[in-house]
C-alpha positions as a Python dict, from the first residue, in 0.01 Angstrom:
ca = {
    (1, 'X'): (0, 0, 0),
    (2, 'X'): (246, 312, -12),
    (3, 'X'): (439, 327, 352),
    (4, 'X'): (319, 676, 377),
    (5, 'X'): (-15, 601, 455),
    (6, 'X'): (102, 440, 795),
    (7, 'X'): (118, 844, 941),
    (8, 'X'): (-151, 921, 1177),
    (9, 'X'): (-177, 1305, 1074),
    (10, 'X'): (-200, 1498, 777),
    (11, 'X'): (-248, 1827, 714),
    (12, 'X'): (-401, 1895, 387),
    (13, 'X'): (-378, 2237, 240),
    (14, 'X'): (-574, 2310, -106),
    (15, 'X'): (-410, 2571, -337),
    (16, 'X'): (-556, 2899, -348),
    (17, 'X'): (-717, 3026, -682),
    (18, 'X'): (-985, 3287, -798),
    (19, 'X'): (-1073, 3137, -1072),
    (20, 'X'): (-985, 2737, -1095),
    (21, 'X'): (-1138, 2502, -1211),
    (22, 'X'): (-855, 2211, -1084),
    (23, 'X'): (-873, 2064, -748),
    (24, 'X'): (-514, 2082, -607),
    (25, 'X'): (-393, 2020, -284),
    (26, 'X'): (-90, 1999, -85),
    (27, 'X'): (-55, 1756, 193),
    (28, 'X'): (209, 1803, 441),
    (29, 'X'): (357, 1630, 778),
    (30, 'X'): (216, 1858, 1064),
    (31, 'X'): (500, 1751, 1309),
    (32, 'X'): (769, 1835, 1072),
    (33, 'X'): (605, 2110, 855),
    (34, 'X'): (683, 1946, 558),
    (35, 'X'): (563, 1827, 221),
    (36, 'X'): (479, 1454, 138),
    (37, 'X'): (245, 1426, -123),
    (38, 'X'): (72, 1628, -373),
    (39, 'X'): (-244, 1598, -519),
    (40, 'X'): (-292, 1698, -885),
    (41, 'X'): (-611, 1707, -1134),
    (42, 'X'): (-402, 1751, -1433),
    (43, 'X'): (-628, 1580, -1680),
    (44, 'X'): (-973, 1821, -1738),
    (45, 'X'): (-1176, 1839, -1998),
    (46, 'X'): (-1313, 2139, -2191),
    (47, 'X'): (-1668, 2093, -2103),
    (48, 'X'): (-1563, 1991, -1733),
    (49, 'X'): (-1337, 2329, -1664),
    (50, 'X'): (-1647, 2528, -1845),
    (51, 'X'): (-1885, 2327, -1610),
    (52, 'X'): (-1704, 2434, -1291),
    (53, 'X'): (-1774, 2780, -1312),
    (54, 'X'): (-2147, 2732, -1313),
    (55, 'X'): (-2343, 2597, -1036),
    (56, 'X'): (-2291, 2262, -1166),
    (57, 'X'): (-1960, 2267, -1050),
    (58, 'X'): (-2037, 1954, -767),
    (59, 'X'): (-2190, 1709, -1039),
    (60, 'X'): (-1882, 1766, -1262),
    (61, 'X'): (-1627, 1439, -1263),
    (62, 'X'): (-1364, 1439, -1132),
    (63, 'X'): (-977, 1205, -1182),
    (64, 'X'): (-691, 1353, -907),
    (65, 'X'): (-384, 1166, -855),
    (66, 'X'): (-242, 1205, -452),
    (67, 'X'): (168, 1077, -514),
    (68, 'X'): (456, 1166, -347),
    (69, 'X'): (691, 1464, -351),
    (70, 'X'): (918, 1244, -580),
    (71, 'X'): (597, 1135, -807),
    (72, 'X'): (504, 843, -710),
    (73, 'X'): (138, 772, -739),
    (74, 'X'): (1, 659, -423),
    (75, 'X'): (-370, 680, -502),
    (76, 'X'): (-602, 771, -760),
    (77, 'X'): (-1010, 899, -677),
    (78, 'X'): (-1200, 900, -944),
    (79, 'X'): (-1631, 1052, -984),
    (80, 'X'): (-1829, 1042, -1315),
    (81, 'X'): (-2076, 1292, -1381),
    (82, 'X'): (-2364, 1271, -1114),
    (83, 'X'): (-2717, 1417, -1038),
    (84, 'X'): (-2822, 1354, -711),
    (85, 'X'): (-2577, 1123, -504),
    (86, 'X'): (-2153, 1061, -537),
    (87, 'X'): (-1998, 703, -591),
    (88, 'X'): (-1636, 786, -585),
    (89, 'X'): (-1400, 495, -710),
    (90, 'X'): (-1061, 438, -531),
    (91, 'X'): (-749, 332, -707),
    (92, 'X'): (-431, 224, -549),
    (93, 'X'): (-80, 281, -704),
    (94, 'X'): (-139, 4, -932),
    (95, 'X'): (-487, 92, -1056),
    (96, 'X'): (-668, -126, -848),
    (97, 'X'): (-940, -66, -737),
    (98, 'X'): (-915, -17, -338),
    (99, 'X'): (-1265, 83, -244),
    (100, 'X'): (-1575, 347, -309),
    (101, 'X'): (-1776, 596, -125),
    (102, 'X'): (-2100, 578, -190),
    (103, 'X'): (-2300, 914, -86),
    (104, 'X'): (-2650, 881, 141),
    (105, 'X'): (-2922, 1045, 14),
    (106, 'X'): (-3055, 1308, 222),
    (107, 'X'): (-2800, 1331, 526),
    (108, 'X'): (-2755, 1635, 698),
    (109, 'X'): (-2393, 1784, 674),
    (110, 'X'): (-2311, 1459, 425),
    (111, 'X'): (-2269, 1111, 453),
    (112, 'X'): (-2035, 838, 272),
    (113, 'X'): (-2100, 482, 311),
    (114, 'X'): (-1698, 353, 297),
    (115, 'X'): (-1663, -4, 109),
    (116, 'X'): (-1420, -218, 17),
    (117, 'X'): (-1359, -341, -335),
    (118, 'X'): (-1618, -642, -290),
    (119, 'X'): (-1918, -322, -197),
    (120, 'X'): (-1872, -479, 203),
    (121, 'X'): (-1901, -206, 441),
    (122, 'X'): (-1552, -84, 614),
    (123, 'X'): (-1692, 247, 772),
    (124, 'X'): (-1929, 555, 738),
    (125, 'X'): (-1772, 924, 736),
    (126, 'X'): (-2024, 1149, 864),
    (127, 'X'): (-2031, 1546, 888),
    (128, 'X'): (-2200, 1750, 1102),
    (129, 'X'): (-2433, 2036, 938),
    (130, 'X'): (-2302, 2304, 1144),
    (131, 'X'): (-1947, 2284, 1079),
    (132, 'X'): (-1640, 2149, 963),
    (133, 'X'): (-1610, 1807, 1156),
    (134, 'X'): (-1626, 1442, 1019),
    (135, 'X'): (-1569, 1153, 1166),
    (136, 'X'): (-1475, 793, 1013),
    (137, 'X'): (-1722, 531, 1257),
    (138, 'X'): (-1701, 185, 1242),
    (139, 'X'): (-2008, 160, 1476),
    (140, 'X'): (-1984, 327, 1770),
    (141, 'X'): (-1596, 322, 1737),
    (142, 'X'): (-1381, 653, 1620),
    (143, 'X'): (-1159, 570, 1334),
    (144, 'X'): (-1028, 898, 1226),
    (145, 'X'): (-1133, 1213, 1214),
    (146, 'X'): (-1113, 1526, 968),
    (147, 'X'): (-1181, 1915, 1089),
    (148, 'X'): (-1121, 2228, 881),
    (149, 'X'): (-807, 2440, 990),
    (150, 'X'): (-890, 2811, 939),
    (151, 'X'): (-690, 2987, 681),
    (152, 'X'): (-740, 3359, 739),
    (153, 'X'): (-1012, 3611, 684),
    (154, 'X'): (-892, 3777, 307),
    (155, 'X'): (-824, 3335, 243),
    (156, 'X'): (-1140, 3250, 362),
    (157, 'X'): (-1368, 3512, 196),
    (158, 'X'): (-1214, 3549, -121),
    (159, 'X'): (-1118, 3226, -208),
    (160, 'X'): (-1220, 2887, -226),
    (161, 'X'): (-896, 2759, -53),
    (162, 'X'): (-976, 2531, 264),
    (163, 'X'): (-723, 2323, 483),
    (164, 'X'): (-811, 2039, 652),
    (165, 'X'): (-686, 1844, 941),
    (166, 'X'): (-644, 1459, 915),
    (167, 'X'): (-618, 1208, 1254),
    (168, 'X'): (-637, 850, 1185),
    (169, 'X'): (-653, 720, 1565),
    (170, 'X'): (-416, 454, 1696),
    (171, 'X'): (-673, 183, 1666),
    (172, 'X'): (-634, 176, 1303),
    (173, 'X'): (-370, -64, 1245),
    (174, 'X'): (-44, -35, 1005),
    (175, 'X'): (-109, -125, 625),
    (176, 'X'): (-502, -139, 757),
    (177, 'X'): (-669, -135, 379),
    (178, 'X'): (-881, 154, 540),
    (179, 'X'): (-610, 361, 567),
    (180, 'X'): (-594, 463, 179),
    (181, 'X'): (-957, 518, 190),
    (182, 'X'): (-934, 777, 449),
    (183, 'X'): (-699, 986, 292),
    (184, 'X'): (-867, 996, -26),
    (185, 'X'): (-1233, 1117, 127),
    (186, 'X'): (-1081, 1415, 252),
    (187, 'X'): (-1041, 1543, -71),
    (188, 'X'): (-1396, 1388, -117),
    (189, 'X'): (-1529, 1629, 143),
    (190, 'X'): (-1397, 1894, -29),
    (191, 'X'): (-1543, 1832, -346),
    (192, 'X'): (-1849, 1691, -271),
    (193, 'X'): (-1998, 1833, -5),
    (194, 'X'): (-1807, 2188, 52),
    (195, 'X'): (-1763, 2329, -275),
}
């Protein structure tokens, strides 16, 4: 696992575009203000790009890369095409595969079952339907938590540019294999449930 993912906050700011059909995101250090990683879907298909300006744009796969400022890949988050429910595959640096998100049918304000390689349960992120807010639970316990950080009226309205707010709590421990899998379902939330 990359020594980046030991931070406890991220702020994650997607790029703004009127007509994209690439998920992009910059992720920066909120105490410092500066950039650490990027996050690039760089490979797109014809039919996928043409797909994502039609309402099908949330069953469309999807392959981003999250490396460092100096390119070094970090993780990889990979989605087929789907109909009706999300399993998203995680890679680490190597390819491996880390873990997957499986999406609950039916949940109000979305759901991900989070799993380790083996399909063993780590932790659930849940959202609530009114807002912005999801939390990573390993039973009743807080393991993180993600909330939308408002970008501006004329951003907000005439965009589809969010930013989001990552805090993995204390009780997450260094090089915890969860860690990775935190990071990559906030740009799950993004494209599964908010787009």
């Amino acid at each position: 696992m990359h020594p980046i993912l030991n931070k406890n906050l991220f702020l994650v700011k997607e790029h703004v575009g009127f007509f994209k059909a690439a998920n992009n995101f910059d992720i920066y250090d909120p105490e410092t203000n500066q950039l650490i990683l990027n996050t690039r879907e760089d490979n797109l298909g014809f039919l996928t790009k043409m797909f994502r300006f039609t309402d099908f744009k949330r069953m469309t796969p999807f392959h981003i890369e999250i490396k460092t400022k100096n390119g070094e890949k970090v993780i990889s988050i990979k989605r087929g095409f789907t109909l009706f429910r999300s399993d998203v595959e995680i890679f680490d640096e190597n390819e491996k595969l880390v873990g997957i998100f499986r999406q609950k049918f039916f949940s109000f304000g979305g759901r991900f079952n989070i799993q380790d390689k083996e399909g063993r349960d780590l932790c659930t992120l849940q959202g609530k339907w009114t807002g912005w807010n999801f939390s990573f639970k390993k039973g009743d316990t807080e393991l993180a938590h993600v909330s939308k950080k408002w970008a501006g009226m004329g951003k907000e309205f005439f965009t589809s540019a969010d930013n989001y707010v990552l805090q993995i709590h204390d009780n997450v421990p260094q090089n915890d294999t969860v860690r990775p899998l935190v990071l990559a379902a906030v740009m799950c939330i993004d494209m599964v449930f908010k787009e």
